[in-house]
C-alpha positions in Angstrom: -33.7 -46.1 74.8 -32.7 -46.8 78.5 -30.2 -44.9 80.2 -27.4 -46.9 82.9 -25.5 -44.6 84.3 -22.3 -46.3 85.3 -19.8 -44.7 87.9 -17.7 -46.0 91.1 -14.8 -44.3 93.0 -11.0 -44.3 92.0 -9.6 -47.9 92.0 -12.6 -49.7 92.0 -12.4 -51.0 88.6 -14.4 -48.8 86.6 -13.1 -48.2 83.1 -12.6 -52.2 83.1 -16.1 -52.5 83.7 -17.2 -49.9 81.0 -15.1 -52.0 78.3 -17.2 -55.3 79.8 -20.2 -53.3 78.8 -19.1 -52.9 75.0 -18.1 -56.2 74.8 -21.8 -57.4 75.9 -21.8 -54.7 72.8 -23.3 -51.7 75.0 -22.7 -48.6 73.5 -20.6 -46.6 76.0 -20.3 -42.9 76.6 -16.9 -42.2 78.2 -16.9 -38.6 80.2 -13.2 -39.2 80.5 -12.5 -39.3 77.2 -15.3 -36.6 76.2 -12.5 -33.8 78.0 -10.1 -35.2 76.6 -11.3 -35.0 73.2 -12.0 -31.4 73.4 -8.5 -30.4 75.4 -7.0 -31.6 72.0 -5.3 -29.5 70.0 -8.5 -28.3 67.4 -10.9 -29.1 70.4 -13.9 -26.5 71.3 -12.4 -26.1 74.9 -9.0 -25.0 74.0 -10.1 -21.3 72.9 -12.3 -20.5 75.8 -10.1 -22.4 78.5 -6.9 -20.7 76.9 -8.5 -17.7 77.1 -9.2 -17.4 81.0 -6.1 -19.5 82.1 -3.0 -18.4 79.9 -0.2 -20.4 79.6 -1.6 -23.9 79.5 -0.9 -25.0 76.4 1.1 -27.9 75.5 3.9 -27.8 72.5 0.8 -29.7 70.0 -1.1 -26.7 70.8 -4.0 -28.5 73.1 -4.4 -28.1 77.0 -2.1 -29.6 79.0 -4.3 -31.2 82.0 -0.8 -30.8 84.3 -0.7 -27.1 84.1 -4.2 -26.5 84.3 -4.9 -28.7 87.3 -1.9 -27.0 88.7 -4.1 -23.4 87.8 -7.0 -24.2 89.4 -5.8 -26.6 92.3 -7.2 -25.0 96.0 -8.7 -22.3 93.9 -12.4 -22.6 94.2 -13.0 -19.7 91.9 -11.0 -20.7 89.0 -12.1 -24.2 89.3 -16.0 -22.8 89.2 -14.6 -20.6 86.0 -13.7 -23.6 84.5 -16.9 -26.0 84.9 -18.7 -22.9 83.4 -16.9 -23.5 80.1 -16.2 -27.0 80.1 -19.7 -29.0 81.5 -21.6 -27.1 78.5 -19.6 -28.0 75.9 -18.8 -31.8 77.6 -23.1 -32.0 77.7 -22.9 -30.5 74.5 -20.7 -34.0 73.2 -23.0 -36.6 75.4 -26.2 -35.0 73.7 -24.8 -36.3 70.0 -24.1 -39.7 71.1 -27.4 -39.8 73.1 -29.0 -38.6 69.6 -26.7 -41.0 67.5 -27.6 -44.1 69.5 -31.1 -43.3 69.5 -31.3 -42.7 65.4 -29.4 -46.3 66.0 -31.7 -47.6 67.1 -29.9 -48.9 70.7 -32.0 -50.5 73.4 -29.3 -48.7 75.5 -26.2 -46.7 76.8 -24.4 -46.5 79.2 -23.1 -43.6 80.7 -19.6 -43.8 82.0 -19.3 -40.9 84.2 -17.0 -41.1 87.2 -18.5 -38.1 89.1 -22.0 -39.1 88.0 -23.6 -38.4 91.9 -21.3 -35.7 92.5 -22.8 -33.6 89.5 -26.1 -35.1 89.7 -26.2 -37.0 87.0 -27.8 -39.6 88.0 -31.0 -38.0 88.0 -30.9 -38.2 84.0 -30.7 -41.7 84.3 -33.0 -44.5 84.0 -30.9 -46.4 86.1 -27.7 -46.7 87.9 -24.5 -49.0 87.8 -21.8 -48.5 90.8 -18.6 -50.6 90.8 -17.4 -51.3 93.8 -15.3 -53.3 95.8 -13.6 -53.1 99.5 -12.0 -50.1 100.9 -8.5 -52.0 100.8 -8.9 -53.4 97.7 -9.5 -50.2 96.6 -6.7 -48.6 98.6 -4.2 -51.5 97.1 -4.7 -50.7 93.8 -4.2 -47.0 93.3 -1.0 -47.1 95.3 0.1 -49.9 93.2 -0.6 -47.7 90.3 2.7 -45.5 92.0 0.9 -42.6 90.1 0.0 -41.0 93.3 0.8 -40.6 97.3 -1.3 -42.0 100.0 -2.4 -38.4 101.2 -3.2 -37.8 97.3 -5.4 -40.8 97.3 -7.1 -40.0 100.5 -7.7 -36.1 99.0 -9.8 -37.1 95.9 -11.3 -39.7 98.1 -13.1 -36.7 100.1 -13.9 -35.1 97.5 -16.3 -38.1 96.1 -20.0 -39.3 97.1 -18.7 -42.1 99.7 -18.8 -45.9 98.1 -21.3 -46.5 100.9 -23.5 -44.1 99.8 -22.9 -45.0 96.3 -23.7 -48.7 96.6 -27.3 -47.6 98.8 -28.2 -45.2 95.8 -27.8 -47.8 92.9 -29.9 -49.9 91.7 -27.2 -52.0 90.3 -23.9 -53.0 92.4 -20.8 -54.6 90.4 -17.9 -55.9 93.0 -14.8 -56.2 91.7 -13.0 -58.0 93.9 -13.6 -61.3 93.3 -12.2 -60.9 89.7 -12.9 -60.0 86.2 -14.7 -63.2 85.5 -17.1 -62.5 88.5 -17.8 -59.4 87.1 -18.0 -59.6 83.7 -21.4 -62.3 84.4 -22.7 -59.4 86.8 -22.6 -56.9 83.9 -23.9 -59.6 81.4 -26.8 -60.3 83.4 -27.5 -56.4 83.8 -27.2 -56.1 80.0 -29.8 -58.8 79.2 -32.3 -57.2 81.7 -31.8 -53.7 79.8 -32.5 -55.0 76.3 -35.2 -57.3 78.0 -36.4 -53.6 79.8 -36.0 -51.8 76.5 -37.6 -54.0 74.1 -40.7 -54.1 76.8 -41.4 -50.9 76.4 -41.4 -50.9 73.0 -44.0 -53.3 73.1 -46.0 -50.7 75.2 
């Protein structure tokens, strides 16, 4: 089963490019949605994370993401405390879908993980997706979004592998900003040449 990681920086289309994958009928790990899941209220990381940052818990009883950004933000300890307790049990959830899709029987997955360099996991991948598109587009979009401030924007943009970078690591690029339809044939294409990949080396 082949690995394609899939990552990009904020506002490059991403998430609409993972759901292109599943409708080529990819199955798609979502790292997003992985923390999520376990911030829930009954989730694995609500004990532990509860535990070292009091006080974080929304009215359901799960972790509310707003206070605990706000408990680790410019603290470089706390935010170490926390990957200690969360990137086990988040590897802990990508290990049963990885096993899943194998019993499956899936030619393969992708892996939508928007840190993916940052962490280094592309080096668990077989191969790697980056979305990308220009450093305006990219700017236009998350400020349409009004979720967030210029400076805000330009802050997380630091903290991420540069799209530059990004694009020279890959061995896939998907732009984004000549539309979905543009796309959506790029990640088609990509598809077909991991099943064609995957079913190759079965042959082996």
């Amino acid at each position: 089963m082949i690995l394609l990681g899939l990552t990009g920086s904020i506002g490059m289309g991403k998430s609409a490019t993972a759901q292109m994958f599943r409708e080529a009928g990819a199955p798609v790990y979502d790292a997003d949605a992985s923390v999520h899941g376990i911030y829930t209220a009954g989730g694995v990381a609500v004990g532990p994370v509860s535990d070292v940052f009091p006080g974080i818990l929304d009215e359901a009883g799960g972790i509310d993401r707003a206070k605990l950004r706000a408990a680790v933000v410019g603290d470089a300890l706390a935010l170490r405390r926390l990957e200690e307790i969360v990137h086990p049990l988040v590897g802990a959830v990508q290990l049963d879908f990885l096993q899943a899709q194998r019993e499956a029987g899936a030619p393969y997955v992708v892996l939508d993980v928007p840190l993916l360099y940052e962490t280094g996991g592309d080096s668990r991948c077989d191969y790697v997706a980056v979305v990308s598109a220009p450093a305006e587009v990219q700017r236009e979009r998350v400020l349409a979004r009004g979720e967030m401030s210029e400076q805000e924007f330009k802050t997380i943009l630091a903290k991420q592998v540069p799209d530059a970078e990004k694009r020279a690591r890959a061995d896939f690029i998907i732009n984004t900003a000549f539309g979905f339809d543009f796309a959506r044939a790029h990640v088609k294409a990509i598809s077909d040449l991991m099943i064609h990949l995957a079913r190759g080396a079965e042959n082996d």
